[in-house]
DOZAPA-215328 format. One record per residue (C-alpha): residue in one letter; x, y, z. Coordinates in steps of 0.25 Angstrom, whole numbers, plus 5000, padded with zeros to 4 digits. Each point is the difference from the previous one (the first is absolute). Layout:
<recs>
+------+------+------+------+
: resn :    u :    v :    w :
+------+------+------+------+
:    a :    X :    Y :    Z :
...
+------+------+------+------+
</recs>
This chain:
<recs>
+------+------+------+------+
: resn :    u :    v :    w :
+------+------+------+------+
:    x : 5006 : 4909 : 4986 :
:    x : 5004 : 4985 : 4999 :
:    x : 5012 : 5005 : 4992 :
:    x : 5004 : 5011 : 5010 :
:    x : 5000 : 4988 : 5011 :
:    x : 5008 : 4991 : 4991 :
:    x : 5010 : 5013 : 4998 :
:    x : 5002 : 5000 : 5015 :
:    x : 5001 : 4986 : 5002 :
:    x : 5012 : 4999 : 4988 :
:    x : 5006 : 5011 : 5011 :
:    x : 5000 : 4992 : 5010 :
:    x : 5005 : 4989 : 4996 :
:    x : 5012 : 5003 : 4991 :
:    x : 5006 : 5009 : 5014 :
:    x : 4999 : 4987 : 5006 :
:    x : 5008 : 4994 : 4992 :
:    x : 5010 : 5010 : 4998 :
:    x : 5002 : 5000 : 5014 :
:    x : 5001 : 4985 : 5001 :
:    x : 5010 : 4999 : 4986 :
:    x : 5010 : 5012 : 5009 :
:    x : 5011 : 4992 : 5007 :
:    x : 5003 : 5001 : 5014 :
:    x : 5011 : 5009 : 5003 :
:    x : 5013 : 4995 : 5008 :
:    x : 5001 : 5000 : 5014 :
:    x : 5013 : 5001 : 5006 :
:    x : 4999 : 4989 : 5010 :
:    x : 5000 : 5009 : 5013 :
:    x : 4987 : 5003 : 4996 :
:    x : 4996 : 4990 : 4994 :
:    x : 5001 : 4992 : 5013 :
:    x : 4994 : 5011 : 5008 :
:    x : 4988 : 4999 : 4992 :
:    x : 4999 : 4986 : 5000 :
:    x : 5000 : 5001 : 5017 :
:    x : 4986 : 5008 : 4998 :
:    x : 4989 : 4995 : 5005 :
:    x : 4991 : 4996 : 4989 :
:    x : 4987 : 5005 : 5009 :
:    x : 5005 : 5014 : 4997 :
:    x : 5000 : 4997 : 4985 :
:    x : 4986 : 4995 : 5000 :
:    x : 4994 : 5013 : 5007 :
:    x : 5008 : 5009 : 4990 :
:    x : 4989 : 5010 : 4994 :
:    x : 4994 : 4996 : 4985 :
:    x : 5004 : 5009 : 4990 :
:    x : 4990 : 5012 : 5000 :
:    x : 4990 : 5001 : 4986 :
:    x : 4998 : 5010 : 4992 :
:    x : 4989 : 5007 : 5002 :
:    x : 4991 : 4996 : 4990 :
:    x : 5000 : 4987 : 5006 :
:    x : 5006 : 4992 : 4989 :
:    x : 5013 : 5000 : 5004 :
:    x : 5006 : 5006 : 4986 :
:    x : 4997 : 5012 : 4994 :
:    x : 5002 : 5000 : 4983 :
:    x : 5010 : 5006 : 4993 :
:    x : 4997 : 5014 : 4997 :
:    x : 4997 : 5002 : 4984 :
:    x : 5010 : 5005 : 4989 :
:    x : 4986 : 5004 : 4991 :
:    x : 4997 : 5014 : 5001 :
:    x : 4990 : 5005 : 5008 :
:    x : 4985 : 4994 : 4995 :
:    x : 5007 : 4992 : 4991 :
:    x : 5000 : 4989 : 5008 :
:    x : 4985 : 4993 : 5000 :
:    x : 4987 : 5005 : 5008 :
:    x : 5001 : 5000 : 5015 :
:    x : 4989 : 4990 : 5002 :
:    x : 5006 : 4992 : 4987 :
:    x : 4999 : 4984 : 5002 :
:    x : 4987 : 5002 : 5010 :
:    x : 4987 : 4993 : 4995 :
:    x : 4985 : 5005 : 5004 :
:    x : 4988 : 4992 : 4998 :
:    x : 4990 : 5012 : 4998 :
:    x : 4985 : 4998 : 5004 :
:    x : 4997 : 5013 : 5002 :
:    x : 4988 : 5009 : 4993 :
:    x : 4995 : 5014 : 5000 :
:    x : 5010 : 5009 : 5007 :
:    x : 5006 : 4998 : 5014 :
:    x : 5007 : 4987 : 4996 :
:    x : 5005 : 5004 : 4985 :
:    x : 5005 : 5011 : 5006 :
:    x : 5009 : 4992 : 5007 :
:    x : 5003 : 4990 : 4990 :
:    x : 5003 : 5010 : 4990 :
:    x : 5010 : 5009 : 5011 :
:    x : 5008 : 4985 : 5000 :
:    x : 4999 : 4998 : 4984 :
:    x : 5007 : 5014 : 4999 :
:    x : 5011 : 4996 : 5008 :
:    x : 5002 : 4987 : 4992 :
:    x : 4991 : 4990 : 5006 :
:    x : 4997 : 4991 : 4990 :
:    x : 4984 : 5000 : 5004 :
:    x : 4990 : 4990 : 4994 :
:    x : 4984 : 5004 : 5002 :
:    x : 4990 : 4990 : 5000 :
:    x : 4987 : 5001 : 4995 :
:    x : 4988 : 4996 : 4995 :
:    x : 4999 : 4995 : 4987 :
:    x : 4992 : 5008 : 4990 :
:    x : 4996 : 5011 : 5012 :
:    x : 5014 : 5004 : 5006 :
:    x : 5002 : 5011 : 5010 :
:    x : 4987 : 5007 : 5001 :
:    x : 5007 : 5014 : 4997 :
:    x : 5002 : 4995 : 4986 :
:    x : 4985 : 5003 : 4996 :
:    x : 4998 : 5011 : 5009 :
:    x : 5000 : 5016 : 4998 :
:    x : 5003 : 4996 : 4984 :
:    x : 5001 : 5011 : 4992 :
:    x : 5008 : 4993 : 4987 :
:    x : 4990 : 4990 : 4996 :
:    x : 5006 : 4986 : 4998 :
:    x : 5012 : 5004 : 5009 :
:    x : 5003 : 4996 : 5015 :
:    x : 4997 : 5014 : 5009 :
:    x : 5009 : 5009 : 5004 :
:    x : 4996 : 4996 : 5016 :
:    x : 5008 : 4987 : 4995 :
:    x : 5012 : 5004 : 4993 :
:    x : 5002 : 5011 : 5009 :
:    x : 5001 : 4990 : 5010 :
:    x : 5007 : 4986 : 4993 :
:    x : 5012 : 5007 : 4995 :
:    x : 5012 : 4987 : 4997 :
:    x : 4992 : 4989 : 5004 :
:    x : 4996 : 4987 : 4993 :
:    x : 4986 : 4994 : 4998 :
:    x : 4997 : 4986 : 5003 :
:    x : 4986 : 4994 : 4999 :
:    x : 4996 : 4989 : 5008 :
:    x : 4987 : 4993 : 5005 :
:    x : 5002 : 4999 : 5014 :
:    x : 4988 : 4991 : 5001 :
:    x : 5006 : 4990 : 4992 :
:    x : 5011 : 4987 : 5002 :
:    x : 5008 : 5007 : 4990 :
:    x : 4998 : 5013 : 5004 :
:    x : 5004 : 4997 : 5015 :
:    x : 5013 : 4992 : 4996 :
:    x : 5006 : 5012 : 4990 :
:    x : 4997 : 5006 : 5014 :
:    x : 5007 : 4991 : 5009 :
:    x : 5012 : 5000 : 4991 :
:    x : 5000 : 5015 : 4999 :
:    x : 5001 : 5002 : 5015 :
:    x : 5009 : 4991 : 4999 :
:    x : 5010 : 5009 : 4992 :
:    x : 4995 : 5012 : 5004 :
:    x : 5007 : 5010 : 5013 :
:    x : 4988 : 5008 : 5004 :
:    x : 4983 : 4996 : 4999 :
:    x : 4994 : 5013 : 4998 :
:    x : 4984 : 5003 : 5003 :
:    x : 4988 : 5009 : 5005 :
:    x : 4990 : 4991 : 4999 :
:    x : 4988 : 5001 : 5009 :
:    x : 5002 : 4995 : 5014 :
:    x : 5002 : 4984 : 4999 :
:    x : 4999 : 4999 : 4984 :
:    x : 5015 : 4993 : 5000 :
:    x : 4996 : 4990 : 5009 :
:    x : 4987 : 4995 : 4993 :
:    x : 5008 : 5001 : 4986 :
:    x : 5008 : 4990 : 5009 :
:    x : 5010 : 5007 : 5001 :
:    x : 5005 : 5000 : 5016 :
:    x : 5012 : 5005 : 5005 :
:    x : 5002 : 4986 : 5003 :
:    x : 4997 : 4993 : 4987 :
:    x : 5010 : 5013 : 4995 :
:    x : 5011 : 4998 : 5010 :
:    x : 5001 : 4983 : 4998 :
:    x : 5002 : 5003 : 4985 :
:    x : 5011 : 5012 : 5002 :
:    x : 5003 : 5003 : 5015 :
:    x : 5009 : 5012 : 4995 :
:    x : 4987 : 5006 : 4994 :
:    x : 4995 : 5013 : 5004 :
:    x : 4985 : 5003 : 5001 :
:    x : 4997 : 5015 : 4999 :
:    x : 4984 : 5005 : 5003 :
:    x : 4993 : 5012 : 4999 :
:    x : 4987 : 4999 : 5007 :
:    x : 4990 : 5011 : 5006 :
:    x : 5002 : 4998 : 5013 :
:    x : 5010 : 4993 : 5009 :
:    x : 4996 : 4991 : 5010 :
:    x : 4987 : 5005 : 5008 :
:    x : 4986 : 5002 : 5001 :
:    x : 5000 : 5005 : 4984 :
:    x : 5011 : 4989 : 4994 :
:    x : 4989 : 4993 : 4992 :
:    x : 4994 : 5015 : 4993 :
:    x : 5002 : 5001 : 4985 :
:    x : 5009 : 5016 : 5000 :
:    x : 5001 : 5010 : 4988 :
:    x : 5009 : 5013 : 4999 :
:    x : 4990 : 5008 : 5005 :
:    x : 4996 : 4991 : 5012 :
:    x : 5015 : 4998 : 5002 :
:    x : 5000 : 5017 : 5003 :
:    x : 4988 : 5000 : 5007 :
:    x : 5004 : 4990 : 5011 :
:    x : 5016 : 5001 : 5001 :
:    x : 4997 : 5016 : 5006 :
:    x : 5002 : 5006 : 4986 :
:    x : 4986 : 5006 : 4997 :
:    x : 4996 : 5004 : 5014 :
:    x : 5012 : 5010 : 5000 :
:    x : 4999 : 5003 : 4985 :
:    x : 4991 : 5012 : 4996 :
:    x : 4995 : 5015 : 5007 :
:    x : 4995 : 5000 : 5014 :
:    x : 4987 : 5004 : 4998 :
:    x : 4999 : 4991 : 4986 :
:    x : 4998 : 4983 : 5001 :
:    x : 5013 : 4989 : 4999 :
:    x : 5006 : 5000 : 4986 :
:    x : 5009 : 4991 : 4993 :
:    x : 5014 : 5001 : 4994 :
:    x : 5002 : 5000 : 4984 :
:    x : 5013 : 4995 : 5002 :
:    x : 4998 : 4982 : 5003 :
:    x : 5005 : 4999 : 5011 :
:    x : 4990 : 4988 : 5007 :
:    x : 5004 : 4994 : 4986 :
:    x : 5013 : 5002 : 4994 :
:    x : 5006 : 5005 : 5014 :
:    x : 4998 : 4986 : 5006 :
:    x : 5006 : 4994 : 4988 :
:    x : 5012 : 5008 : 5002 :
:    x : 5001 : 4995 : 5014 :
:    x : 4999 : 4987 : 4997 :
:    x : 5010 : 4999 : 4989 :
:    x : 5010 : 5006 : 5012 :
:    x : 4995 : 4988 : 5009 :
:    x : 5003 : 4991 : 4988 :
:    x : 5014 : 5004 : 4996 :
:    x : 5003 : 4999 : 5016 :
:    x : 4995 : 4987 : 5001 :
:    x : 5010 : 4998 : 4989 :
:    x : 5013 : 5004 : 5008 :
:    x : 4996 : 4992 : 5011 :
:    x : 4998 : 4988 : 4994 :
:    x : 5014 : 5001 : 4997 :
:    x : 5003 : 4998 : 5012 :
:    x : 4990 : 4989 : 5004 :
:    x : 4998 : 4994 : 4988 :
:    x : 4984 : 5000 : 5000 :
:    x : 4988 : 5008 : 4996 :
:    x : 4989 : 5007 : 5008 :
:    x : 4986 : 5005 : 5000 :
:    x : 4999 : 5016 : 4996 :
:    x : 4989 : 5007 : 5002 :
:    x : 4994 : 5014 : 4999 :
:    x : 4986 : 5006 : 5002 :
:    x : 4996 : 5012 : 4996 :
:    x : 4995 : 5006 : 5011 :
:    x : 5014 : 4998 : 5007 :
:    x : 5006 : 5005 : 4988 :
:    x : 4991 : 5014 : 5000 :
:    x : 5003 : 5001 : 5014 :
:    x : 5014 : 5000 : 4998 :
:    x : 5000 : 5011 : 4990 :
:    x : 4990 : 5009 : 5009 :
:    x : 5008 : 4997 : 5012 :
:    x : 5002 : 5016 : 5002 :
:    x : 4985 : 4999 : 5004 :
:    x : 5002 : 4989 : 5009 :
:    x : 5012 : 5010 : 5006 :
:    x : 4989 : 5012 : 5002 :
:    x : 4990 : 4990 : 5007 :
:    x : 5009 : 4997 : 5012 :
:    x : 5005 : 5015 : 4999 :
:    x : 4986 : 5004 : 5002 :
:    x : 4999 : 4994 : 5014 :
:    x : 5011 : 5011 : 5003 :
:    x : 4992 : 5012 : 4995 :
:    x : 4997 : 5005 : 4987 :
:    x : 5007 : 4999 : 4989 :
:    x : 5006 : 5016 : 4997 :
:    x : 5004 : 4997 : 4984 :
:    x : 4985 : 4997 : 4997 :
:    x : 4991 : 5011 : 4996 :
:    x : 4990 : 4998 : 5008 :
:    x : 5008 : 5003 : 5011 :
:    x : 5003 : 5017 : 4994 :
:    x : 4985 : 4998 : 4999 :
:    x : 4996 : 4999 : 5014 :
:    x : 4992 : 4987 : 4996 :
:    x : 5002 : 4988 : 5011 :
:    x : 5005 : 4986 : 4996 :
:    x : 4994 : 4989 : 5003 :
:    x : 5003 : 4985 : 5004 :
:    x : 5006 : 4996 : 4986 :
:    x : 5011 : 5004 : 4990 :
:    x : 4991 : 5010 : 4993 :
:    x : 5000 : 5003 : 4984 :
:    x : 5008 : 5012 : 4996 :
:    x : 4997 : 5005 : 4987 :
:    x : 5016 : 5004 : 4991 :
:    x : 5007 : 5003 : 5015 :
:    x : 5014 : 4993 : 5002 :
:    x : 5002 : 4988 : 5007 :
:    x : 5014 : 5003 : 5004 :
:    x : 4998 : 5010 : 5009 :
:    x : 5003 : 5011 : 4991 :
:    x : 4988 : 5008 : 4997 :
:    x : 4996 : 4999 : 4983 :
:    x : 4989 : 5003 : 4990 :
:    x : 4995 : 4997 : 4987 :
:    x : 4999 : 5016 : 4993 :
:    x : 4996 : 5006 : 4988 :
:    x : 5007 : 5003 : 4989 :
:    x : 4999 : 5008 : 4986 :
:    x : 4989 : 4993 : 4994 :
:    x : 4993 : 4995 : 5010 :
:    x : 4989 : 4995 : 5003 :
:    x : 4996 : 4999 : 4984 :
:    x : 5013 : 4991 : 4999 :
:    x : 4997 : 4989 : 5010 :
:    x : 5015 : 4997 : 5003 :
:    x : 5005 : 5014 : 5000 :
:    x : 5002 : 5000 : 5016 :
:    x : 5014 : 4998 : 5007 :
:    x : 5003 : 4993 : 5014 :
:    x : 5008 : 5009 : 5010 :
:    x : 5006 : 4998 : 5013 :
:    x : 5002 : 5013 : 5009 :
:    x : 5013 : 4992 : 5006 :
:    x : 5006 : 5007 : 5012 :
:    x : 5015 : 5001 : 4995 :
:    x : 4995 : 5008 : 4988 :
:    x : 4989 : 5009 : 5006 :
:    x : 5009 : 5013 : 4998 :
:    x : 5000 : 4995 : 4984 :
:    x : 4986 : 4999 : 5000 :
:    x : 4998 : 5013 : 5007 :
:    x : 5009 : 5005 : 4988 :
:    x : 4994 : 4995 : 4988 :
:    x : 4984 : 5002 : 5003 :
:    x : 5006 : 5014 : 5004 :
:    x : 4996 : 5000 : 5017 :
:    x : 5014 : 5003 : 5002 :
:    x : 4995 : 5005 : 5014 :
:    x : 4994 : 4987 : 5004 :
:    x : 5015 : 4998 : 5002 :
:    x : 5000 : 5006 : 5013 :
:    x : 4985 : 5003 : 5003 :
:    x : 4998 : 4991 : 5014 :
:    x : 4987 : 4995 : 4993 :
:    x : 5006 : 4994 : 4990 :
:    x : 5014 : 4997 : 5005 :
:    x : 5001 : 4987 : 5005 :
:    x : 4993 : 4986 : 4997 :
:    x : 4991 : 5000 : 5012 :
:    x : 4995 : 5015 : 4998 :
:    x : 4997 : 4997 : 4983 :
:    x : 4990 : 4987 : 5004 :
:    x : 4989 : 5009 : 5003 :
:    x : 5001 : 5007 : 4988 :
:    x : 5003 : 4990 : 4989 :
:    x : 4988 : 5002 : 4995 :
:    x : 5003 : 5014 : 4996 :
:    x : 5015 : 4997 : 4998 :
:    x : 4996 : 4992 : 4987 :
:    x : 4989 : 5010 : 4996 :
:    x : 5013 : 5009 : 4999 :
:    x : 5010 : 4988 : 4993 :
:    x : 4987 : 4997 : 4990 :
:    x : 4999 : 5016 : 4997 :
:    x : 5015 : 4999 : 4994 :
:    x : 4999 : 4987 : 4994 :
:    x : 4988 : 5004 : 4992 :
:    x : 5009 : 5008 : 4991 :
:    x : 5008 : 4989 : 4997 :
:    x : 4999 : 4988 : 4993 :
:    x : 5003 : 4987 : 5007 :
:    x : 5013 : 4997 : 4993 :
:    x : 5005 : 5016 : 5002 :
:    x : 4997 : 4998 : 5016 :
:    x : 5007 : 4988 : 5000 :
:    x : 5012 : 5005 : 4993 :
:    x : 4999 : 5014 : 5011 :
:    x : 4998 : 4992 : 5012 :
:    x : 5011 : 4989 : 4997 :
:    x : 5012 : 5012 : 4999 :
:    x : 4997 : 5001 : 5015 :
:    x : 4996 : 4986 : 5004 :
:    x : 4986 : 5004 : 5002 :
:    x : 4994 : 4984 : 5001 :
:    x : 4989 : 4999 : 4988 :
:    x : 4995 : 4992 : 4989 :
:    x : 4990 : 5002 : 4986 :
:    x : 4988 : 4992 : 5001 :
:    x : 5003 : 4992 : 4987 :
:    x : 4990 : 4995 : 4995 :
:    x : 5001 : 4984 : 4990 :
:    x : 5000 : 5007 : 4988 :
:    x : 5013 : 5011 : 5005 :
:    x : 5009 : 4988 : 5006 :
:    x : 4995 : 4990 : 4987 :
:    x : 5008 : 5011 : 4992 :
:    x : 5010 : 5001 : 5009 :
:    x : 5012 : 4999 : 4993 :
:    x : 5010 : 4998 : 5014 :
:    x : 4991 : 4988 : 5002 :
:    x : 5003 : 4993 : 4987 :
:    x : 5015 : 5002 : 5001 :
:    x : 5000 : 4993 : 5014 :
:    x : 4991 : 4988 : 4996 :
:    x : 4990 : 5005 : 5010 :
:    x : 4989 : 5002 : 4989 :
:    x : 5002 : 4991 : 4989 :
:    x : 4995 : 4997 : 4985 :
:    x : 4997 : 4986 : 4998 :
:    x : 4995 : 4992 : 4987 :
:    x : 4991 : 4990 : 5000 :
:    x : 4996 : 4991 : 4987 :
:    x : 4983 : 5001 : 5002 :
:    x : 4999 : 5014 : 5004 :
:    x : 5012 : 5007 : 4996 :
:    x : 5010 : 5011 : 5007 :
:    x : 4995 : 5004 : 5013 :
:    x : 5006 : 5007 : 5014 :
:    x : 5003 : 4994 : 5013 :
:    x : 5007 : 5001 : 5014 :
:    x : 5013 : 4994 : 5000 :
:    x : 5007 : 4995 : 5012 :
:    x : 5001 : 5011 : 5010 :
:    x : 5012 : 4995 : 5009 :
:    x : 5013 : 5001 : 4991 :
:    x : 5012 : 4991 : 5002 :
:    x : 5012 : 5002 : 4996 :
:    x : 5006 : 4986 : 4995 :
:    x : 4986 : 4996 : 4997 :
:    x : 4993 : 5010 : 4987 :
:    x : 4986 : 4995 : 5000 :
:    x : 4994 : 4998 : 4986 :
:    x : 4984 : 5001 : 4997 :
:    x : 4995 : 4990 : 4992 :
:    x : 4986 : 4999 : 4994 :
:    x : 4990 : 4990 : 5008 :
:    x : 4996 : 4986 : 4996 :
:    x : 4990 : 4996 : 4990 :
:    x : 4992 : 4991 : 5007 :
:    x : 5006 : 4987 : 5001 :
:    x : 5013 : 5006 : 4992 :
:    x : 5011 : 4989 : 5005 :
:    x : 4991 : 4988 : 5003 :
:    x : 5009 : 4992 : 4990 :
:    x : 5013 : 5007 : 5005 :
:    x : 4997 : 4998 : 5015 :
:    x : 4997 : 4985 : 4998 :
:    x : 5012 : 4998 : 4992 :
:    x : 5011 : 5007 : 5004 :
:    x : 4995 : 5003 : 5014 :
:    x : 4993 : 4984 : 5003 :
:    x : 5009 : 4994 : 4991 :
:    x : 4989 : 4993 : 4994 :
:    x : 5000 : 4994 : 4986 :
:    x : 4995 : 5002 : 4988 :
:    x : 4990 : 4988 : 5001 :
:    x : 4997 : 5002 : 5015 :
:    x : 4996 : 5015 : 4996 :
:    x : 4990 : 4994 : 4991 :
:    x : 4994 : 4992 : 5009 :
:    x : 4997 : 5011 : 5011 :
:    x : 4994 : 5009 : 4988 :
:    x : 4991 : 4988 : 4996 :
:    x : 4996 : 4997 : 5013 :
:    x : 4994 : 5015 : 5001 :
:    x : 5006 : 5004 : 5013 :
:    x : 5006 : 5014 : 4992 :
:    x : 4989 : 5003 : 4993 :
:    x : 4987 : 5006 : 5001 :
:    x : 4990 : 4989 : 4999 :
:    x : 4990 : 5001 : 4988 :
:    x : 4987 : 5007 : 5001 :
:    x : 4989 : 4990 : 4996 :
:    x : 4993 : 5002 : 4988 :
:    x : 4983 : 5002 : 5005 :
:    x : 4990 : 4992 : 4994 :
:    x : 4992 : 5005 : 4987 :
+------+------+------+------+
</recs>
């Protein structure tokens, strides 16, 4: 990022000159005179030159590479990871993968506690931590100790963004304050994930689960007359990650413009909420009368003061089920999601074979089918019974029927699309061998994402204190024997 800034600064200047180095133009002397007679009060409240609008008053050049050729997009910015387990990795990792150069700290001789759980390759870090460390470097450091808190110190001062999700007030007591942070580096940016934002519930430790239970998720998730469920997709962990890596990278461009960092921070609560907000939608529309898309509503069954749970229906307004297919219910995933969507309602009618729902007034029109959903999907999951999930994908998309397989992991793992656009990727790793990961789901043109293998604990301790720090060999040497990047040694017990 410093780079970008110098790049910009370089602009600047040499338009000054160049304007300054232009000579002045000829006057003929009418006009010169009549200039000359100007008041100079009307030249001092003549109108700055408007800036560009990102603020720095230049723009760069546009490159002559070929598009993606021309470094990462995040190329030349620096991230001091503290993160552990999910939430914060996954942001780390999003910023690695756009060319962050992001160095995590940990604990010498334990690391990321992800490394040692769910193993299932003995001796080798887990897949709960590759999976979520892709192009990172691994620094051990004792935080505790004189050495340890100066390779800190330096660090953050060399580095762009501090990354971490440790629980409430952890930073602080590793004495690390936003104002010990700010005094070495006042361009640094500190980025936080925590459970809850400020309130009654700020100081309470938040997993995953908890995350969906209190940001709306669960209460809205599951059948009416069942009890709240959790999502299998992470969206208390990883979705929170993926929101604060967009706070970072804004907190980026702004410092652009004011040349100095800022506190970021996320919770997990606010971030479920914001992914269940639909359900927040049906709350206030509840207070209006019942809400028509809902089964519940065909059924005749009352609603009561909250957002209730709704089983497979359709949060967009369009009425939808999960139906069988062939092979179901002996083949768990052999069911597909389908959306009686109003526009295609004579289609549907069609393919299932009720051509006279067409025009039957009881089935004509949105407002008269809601009654009957029940039995219009009894109808739908009749026809898509005789077909696989794949053969009535492939009837229903000719007509733009809206519907989708439920794929299970082990269809989309051998999902051949998925490889070719990087979305499911193969990744080898020294200790455990070839193994498949997510890649980077946003795609950038000018910026091809790569997945590299993680860390090995404490992979780049030499390379970050050199080439990073600019320590010397024999300063190096004295950190290490000092002990504040290794794990201290166990004590042999008395006979």
């Amino acid at each position: 990022m410093t780079d970008m800034m110098e790049d910009y600064s370089m602009a600047k200047k040499k338009q000054k000159a160049k304007a300054k180095s232009k000579p002045a133009a000829k006057k003929p002397a009418r006009k010169a005179a009549r200039a000359a007679a100007k008041p100079a009060a009307k030249k001092a409240s003549a109108k700055p030159a408007a800036k560009k609008p990102n603020g720095n008053g230049a723009y760069p050049k546009p490159s002559s590479k070929p598009f993606g050729m021309d470094g990462k997009a995040l190329q030349g910015v620096r991230i001091l990871d503290f993160t552990h387990v999910q939430s914060g990795p996954t942001c780390t990792q999003l910023l690695a993968w756009f060319g962050a150069d992001v160095i995590k700290v940990e604990r010498p001789g334990v690391g990321d506690i992800t490394r040692g759980q769910l193993v299932d390759v003995k001796g080798a870090d887990s897949l709960y931590f590759t999976m979520l460390n892709h192009n990172k470097r691994s620094i051990t450091i004792d935080s505790k100790h004189p050495q340890g808190k100066r390779v800190l110190d330096e660090l953050i001062k060399k580095c762009d963004v501090l990354v971490e999700n440790f629980a409430p007030g952890a930073l602080d007591r590793m004495g690390l304050t936003w104002e010990h942070i700010h005094k070495l580096n006042p361009r640094m940016i500190v980025a936080s994930v925590k459970g809850f934002g400020p309130g009654p519930y700020e100081d309470c430790k938040v997993y995953e689960n908890v995350a969906q239970c209190t940001g709306g998720s669960a209460s809205t998730t599951g059948f009416r007359d069942g009890p709240p469920l959790v999502t299998g997709a992470q969206i208390g962990d990883s979705g929170t990650g993926l929101h604060l890596a967009l706070g970072i990278v804004t907190a980026l461009y702004q410092r652009t413009r004011t040349g100095r960092g800022q506190k970021v921070l996320c919770a997990m609560q606010d971030g479920v909420l914001n992914l269940a907000r639909v359900k927040l939608r049906d709350q206030q529309r509840l207070k209006h009368g019942p809400l028509t898309e809902y089964s519940q509503y065909g059924e005749g069954i009352p609603f009561g003061d909250a957002t209730p749970r709704a089983g497979n229906d359709s949060g967009g307004g369009q009425p939808g089920r999960i139906l069988k297919c062939k092979g179901a219910p002996e083949d768990p995933n052999a069911y597909i999601y389908f959306i009686t969507q109003a526009p295609v309602w004579g289609e549907i009618c069609d393919v299932i074979g009720e051509p006279g729902w067409k025009t039957d007034p009881e089935f004509a029109t949105p407002k008269a089918r809601l009654p009957k959903l029940n039995q219009i999907f009894a109808r739908i999951e009749e026809w898509t019974m005789t077909k696989t999930k794949f053969e009535a994908m492939e009837i229903l998309n000719k007509f733009d029927i809206p519907c989708g397989p439920i794929l299970s992991m082990k269809e989309l793992a051998e999902d051949q699309s998925l490889r070719k656009t990087g979305t499911v990727v193969e990744v080898d790793h020294p200790t455990r061998g070839k193994y498949l990961s997510v890649g980077n789901p946003i795609k950038l043109s000018d910026s091809i994402s790569e997945v590299k293998r993680s860390p090995l604990l404490g992979e780049h301790t030499d390379e970050i204190l050199s080439d990073v720090l600019g320590f010397k060999a024999a300063e190096i040497a004295d950190i290490k024997n000092s002990g504040a990047l290794s794990a201290p040694e166990k004590k042999e017990k008395a006979a």
